[in-house]
C-alpha positions as CSV (number, residue, x, y, z in Angstrom):
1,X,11.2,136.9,144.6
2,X,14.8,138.3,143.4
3,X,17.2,135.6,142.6
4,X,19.4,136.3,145.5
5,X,16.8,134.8,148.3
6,X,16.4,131.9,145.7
7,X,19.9,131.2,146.1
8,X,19.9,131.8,150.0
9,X,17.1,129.3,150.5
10,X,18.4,127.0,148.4
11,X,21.6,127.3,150.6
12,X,19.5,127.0,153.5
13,X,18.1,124.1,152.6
14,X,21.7,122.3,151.4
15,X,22.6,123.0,154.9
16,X,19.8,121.6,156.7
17,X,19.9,118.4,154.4
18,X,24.0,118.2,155.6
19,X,23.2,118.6,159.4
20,X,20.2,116.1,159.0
21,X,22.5,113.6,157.6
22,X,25.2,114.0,160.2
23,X,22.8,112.8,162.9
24,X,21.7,110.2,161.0
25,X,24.8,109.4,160.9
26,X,26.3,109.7,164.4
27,X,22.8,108.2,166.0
28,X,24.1,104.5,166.5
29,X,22.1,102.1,164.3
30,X,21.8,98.6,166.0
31,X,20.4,97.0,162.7
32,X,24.4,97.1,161.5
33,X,25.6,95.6,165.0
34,X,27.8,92.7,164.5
35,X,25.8,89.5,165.5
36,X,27.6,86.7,167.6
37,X,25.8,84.1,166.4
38,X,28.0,81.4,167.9
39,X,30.6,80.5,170.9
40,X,32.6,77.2,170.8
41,X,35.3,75.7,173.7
42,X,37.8,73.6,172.8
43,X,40.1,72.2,175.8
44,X,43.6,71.1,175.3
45,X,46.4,70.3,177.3
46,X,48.6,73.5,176.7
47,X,45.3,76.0,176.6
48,X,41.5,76.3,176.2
49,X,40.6,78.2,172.9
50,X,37.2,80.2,172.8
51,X,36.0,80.9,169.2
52,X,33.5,83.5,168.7
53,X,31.4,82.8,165.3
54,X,30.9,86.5,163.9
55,X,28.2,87.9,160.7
56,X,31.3,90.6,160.2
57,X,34.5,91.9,161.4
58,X,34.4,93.1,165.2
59,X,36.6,95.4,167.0
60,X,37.5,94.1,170.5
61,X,39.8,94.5,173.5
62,X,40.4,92.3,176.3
63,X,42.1,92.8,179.8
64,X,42.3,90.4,183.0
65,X,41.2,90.9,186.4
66,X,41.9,89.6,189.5
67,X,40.5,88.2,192.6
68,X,38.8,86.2,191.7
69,X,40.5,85.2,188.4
70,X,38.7,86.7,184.9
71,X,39.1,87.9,181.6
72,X,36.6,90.8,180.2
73,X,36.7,91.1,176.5
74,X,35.2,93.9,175.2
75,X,33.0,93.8,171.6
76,X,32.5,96.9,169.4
77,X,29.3,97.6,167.9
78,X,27.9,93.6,168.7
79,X,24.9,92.3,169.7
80,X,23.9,88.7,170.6
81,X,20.9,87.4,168.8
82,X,19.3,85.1,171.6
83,X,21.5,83.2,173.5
84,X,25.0,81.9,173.7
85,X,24.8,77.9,173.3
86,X,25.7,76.2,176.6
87,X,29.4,74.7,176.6
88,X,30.6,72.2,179.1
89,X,33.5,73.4,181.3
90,X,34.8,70.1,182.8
91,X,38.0,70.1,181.5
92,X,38.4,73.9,180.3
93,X,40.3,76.7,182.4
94,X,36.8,78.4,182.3
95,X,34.5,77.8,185.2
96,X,31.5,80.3,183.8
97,X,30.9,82.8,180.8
98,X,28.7,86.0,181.6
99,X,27.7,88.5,178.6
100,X,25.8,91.7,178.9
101,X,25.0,95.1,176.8
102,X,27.7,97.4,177.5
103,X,26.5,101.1,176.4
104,X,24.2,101.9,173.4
105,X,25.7,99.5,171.2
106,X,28.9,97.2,172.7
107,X,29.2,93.9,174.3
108,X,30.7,92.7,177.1
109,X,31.9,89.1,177.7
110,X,33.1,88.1,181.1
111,X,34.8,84.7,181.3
112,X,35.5,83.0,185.2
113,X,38.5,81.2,185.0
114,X,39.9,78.8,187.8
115,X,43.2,80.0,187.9
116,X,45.1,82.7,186.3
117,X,45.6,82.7,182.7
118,X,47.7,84.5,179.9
119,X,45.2,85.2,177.4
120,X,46.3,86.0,173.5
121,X,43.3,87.2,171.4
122,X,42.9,87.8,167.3
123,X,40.2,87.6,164.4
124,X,40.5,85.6,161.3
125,X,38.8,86.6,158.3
126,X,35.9,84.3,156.5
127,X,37.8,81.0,154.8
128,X,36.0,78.5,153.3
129,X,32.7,77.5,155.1
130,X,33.8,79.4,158.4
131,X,33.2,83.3,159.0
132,X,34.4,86.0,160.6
133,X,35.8,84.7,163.8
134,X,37.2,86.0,167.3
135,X,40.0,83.5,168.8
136,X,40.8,83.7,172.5
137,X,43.4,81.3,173.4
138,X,44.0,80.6,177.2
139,X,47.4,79.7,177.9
140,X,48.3,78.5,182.1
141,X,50.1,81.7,183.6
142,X,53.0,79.5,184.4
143,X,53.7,79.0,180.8
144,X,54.5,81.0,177.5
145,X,51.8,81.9,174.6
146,X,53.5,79.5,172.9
147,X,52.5,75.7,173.0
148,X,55.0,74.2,175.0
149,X,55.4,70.3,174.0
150,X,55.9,68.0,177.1
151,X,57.2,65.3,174.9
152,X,60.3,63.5,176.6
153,X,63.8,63.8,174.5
154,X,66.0,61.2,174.1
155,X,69.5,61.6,173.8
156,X,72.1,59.2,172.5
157,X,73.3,56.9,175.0
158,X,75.3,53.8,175.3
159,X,71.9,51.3,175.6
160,X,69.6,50.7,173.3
161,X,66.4,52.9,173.1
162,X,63.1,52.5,171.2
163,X,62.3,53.8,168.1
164,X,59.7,56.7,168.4
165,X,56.9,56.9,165.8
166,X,54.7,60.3,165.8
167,X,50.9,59.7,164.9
168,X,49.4,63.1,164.0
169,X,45.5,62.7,163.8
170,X,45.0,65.5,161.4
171,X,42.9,68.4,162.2
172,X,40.6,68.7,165.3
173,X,39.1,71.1,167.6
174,X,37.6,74.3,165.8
175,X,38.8,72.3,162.4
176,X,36.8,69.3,161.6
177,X,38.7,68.5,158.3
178,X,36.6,67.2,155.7
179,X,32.8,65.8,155.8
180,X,30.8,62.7,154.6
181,X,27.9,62.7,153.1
182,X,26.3,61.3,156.2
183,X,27.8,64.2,158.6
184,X,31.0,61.7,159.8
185,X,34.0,64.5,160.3
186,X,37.4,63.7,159.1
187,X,39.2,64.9,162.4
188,X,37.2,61.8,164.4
189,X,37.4,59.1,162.3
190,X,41.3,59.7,161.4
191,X,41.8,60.3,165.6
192,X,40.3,57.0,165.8
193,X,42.5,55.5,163.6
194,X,45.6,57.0,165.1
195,X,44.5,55.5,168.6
196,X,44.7,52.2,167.3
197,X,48.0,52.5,165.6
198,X,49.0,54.0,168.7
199,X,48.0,50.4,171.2
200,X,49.6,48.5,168.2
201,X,52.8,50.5,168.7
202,X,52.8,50.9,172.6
203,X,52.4,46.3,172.2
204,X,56.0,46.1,170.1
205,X,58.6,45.8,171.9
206,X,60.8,48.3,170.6
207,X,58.7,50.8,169.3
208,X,57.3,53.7,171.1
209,X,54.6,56.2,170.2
210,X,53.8,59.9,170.6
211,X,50.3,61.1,169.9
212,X,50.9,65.0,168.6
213,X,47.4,65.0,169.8
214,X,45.7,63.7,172.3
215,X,41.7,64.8,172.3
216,X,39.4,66.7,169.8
217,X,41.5,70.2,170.0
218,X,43.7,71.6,167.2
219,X,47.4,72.1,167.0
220,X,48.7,74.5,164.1
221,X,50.5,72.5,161.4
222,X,54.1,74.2,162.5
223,X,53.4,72.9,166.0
224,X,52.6,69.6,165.7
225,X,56.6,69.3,163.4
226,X,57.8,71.0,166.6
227,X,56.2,68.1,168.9
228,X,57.6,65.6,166.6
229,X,60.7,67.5,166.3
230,X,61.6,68.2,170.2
231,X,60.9,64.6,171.0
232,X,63.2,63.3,168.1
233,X,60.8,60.8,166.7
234,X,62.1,58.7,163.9
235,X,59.1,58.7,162.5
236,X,56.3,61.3,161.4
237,X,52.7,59.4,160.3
238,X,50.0,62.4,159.1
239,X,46.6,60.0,159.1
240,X,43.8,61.9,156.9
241,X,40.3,61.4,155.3
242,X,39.7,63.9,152.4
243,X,37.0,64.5,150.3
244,X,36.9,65.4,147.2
245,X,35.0,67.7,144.7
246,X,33.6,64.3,142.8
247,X,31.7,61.7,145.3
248,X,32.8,58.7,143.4
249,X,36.7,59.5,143.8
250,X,37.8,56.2,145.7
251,X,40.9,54.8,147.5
252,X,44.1,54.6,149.7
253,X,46.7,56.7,148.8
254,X,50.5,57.2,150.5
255,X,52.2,60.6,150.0
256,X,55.4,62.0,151.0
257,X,56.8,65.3,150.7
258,X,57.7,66.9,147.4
259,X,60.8,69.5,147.3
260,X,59.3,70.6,143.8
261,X,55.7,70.1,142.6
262,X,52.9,67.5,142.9
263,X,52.6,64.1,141.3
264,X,49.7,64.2,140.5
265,X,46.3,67.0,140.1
266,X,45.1,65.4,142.8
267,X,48.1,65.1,145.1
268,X,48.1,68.9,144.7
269,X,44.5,69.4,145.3
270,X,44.9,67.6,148.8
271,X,48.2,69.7,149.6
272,X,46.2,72.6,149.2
273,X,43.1,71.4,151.4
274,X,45.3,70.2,154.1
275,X,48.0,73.5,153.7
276,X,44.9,75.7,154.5
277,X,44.2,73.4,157.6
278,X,45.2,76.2,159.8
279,X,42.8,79.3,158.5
280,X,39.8,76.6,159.7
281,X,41.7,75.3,162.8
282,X,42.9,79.2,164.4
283,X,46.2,80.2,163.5
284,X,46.7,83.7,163.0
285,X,50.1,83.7,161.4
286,X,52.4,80.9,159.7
287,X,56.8,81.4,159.7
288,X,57.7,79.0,157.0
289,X,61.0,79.5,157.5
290,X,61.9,77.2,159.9
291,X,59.9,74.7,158.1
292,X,62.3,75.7,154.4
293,X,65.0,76.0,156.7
294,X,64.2,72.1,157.4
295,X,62.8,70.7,154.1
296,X,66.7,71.7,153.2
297,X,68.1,69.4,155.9
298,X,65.6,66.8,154.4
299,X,67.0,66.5,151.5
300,X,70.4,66.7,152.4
301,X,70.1,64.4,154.9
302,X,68.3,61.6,152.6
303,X,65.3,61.6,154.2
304,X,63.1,61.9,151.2
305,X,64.6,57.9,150.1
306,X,63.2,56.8,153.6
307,X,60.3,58.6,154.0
308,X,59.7,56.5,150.3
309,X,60.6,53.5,151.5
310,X,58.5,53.5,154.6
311,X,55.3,54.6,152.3
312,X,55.9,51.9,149.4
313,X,55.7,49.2,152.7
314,X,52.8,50.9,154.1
315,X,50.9,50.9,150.7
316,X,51.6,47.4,149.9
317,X,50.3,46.4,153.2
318,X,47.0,48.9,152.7
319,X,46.0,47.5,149.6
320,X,44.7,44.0,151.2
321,X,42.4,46.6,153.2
322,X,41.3,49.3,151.1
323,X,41.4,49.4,147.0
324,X,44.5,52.0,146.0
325,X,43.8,55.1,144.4
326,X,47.0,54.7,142.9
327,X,49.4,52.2,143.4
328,X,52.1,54.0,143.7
329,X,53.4,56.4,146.6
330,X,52.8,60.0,145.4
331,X,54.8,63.1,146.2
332,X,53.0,67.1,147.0
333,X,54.3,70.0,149.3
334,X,52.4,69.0,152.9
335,X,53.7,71.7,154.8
336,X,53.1,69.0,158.1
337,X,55.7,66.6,156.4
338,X,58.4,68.9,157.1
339,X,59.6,67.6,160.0
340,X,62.7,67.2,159.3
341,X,63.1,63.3,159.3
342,X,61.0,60.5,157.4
343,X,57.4,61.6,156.9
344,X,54.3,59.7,155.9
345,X,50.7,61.1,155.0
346,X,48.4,58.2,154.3
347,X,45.2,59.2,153.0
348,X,43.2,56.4,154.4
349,X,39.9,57.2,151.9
350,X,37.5,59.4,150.4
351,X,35.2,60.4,153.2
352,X,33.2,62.0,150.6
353,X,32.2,58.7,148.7
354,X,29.6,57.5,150.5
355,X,30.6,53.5,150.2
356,X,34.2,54.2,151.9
357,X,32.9,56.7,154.6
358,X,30.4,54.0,155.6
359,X,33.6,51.8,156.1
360,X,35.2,54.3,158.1
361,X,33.0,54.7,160.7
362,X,33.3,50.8,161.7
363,X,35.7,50.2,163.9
364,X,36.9,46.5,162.3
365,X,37.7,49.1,159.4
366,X,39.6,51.4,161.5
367,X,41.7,48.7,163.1
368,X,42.5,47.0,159.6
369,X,43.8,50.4,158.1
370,X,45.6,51.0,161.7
371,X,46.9,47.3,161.2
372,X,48.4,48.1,158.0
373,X,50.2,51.0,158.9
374,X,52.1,49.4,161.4
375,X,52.9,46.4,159.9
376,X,54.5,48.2,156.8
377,X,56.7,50.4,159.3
378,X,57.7,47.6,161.8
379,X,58.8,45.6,158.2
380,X,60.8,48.9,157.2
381,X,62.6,49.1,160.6
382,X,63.4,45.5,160.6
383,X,64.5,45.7,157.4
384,X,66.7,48.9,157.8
385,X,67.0,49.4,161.6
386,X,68.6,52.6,163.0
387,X,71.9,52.0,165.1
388,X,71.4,52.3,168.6
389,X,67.8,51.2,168.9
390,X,66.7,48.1,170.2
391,X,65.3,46.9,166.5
392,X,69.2,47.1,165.7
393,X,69.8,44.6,168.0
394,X,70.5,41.4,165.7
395,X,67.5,38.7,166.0
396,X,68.0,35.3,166.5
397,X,67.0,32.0,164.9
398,X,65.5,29.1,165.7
399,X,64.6,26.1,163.1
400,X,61.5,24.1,164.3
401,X,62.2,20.6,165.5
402,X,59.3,17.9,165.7
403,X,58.2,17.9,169.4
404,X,58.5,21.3,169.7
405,X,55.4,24.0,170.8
406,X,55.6,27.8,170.6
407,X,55.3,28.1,174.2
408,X,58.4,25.8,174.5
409,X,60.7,27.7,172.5
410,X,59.4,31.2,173.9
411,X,60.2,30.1,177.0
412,X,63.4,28.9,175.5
413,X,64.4,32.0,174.7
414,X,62.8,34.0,177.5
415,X,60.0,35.9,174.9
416,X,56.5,35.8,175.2
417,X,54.4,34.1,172.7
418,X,53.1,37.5,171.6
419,X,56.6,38.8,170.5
420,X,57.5,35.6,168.6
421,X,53.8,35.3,166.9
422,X,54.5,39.5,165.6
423,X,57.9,38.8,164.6
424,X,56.6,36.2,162.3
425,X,52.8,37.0,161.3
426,X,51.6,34.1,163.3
427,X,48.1,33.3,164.5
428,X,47.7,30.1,165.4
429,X,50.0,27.5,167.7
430,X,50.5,25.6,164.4
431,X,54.5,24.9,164.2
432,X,55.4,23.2,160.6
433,X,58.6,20.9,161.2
434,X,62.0,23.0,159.6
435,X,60.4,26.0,159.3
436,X,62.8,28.4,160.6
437,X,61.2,31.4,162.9
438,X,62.8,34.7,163.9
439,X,63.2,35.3,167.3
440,X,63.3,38.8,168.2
441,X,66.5,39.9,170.6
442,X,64.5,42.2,172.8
């Protein structure tokens, strides 16, 4: 054989090995299909948010149909191992989720909605013990892809108002913030919490709260400043559980927001947990520059002094319920405390010490911490009341005389029992003769 049909077979056979690899190639191989292994439905009041758990990046595309009302997403190259888990629609825009095998190798998801939506759809990329994920938020038609915050404003007027006090329940929804050794998830017990300060609050006179959330859902970090924000509370109180990398860290602790760097290793190492809040929760972008924009005014403003005042009376009143991790108020960059007006983030305890997440999960626990927090901002606004709210308005006093009941002199003075036993951390009917009480003017 000359050397010429050597070299043309061996050509020959280059080309068949090239052909043969282009349809292996081009023949679609299901064993590489992205697997949904997961669907979750979170209802809130703005939206309902559909998460799709992913084992890799997925191409999609999503349009909306009419009569009846539904949205048809679209998956690339995606299989579903199984079954979808069941989800409850009851308070959900979504009536009913259909899937199906669209061509050799796609997905199609069909969701029935009951009523017309705007739908906005992205992926977030694996963070932390989440992976790949599909977000498809359903905003009402009526309203904006934006959360729109239904919180009342209060302008100035010539009577007295109450003072409005925001309780953010960190995390929620798709985020469950940090976890106990026992399973308990930050983003329940803390909501807990925050309902309790809230029926404290909504009981004085005076004082009026605003939940930034309402239910297990999650609002982005820049979001729930805008809620506190567009309602122009006077106060902002961020009420966390974290965990930490050691089980046996222990403790209350009382941050406010730092224009420079942390107090502490571990003040930073929470700022940093509760800064990435929103890769876990669904948020695929973050403008800091309203939020820079407003930790200017902060300190311009003197906001920073109050938001330390308020925390040094809210840790002195936590420490009869909780030991102190440190007992002072520490400082880090939360990006939630940039609200733009005095700003709290009291880290409750160390849900990952198994003694103090046993205490969280009581309730009696839960309403002691919720206790404390209240009492050590109702002493600040006493102390240091803002013109033009009813707290401003000067108290009176009475000195006791023998003879004299607590019913008697509330009804004196036209207040209920209640309001004069808060006003002066009584529990019982027991009057001592010449003790002088405070009787509030509201």
């Amino acid at each position: 054989m000359s050397i010429p049909t050597l070299f043309n077979g061996a050509r020959f056979f280059s080309i068949c090995s090239l052909i043969l690899g282009l349809m292996i190639i081009s023949v679609p191989n299901m064993s590489f299909a992205t697997d949904v292994r997961g669907l979750r439905m979170w209802p809130a009041p703005d939206n309902t948010r559909l998460v799709f758990d992913l084992d890799a990046p997925v191409e999609h595309s999503l349009f909306t149909l009419r009569n009846p009302d539904r949205i048809v997403i679209d998956l690339q190259n995606t299989k579903v191992s199984g079954a979808l888990p069941s989800t409850a629609y009851n308070e959900s825009r979504v009536k009913g989720i259909r899937y199906a095998k669209r061509g050799d190798n796609g997905l199609r998801v069909v969701l029935d909605l009951k009523s017309a939506v705007k739908p906005k759809s992205f992926e977030l990329k694996p963070h932390g013990a989440y992976g790949n994920r599909l977000v498809v938020d359903l905003f009402d038609a009526e309203q904006s892809n934006t959360v729109e915050v239904k919180s009342p404003v209060y302008a100035p007027t010539s009577e007295a108002r109450d003072l409005i006090i925001a309780i953010d329940a960190g995390h929620g929804g798709e985020d469950p913030g940090a976890n106990g050794q026992r399973g308990t998830k930050e983003k329940d017990v803390v909501f807990r919490i925050a309902k309790e300060l809230e029926t404290l609050i909504k009981r004085e006179r005076g004082m009026q709260p605003l939940m930034i959330r309402t239910g297990d859902y999650y609002i982005g970090l820049k979001e729930r400043v805008k809620k506190a924000q567009i309602a122009q509370a006077d106060l902002f109180i961020s009420i966390h559980a974290d965990a930490f990398k050691n089980g046996n860290a222990r403790g209350t602790s009382v941050f406010i927001l730092s224009e420079r760097g942390a107090s502490s290793d571990l003040a930073s190492f929470l700022a940093d947990s509760e800064n990435s809040a929103d890769l876990n929760g669904g948020v695929s972008g973050t403008d800091d520059d309203l939020l820079n924009m407003v930790l200017a005014d902060m300190v311009k403003n003197s906001t920073l002094e109050d938001s330390h005042q308020i925390a040094s009376n809210v840790l002195d009143d936590l420490k009869d319920v909780n030991h102190l991790h440190k007992d002072r108020v520490e400082q880090a960059g939360f990006r939630v405390l940039k609200a733009g007006r005095p700003a709290i983030l009291v880290e409750t305890a160390f849900i990952s010490n198994r003694k103090e997440e046993q205490k969280l999960r009581t309730r009696k626990h839960q309403q002691a911490l919720a206790k404390a927090i209240f009492k050590g901002t109702r002493s600040y606004f006493r102390s240091n009341p803002i013109p033009g709210t009813l707290l401003a308005v000067r108290d009176r006093k009475h000195r006791i005389a023998r003879g004299e009941t607590l019913s008697g002199i509330a009804k004196r003075y036209q207040v209920s029992l209640a309001t004069i036993r808060d006003a002066n951390d009584i529990d019982s009917d027991y009057l001592r003769i010449g003790k002088t009480l405070t009787i509030p003017a509201i």
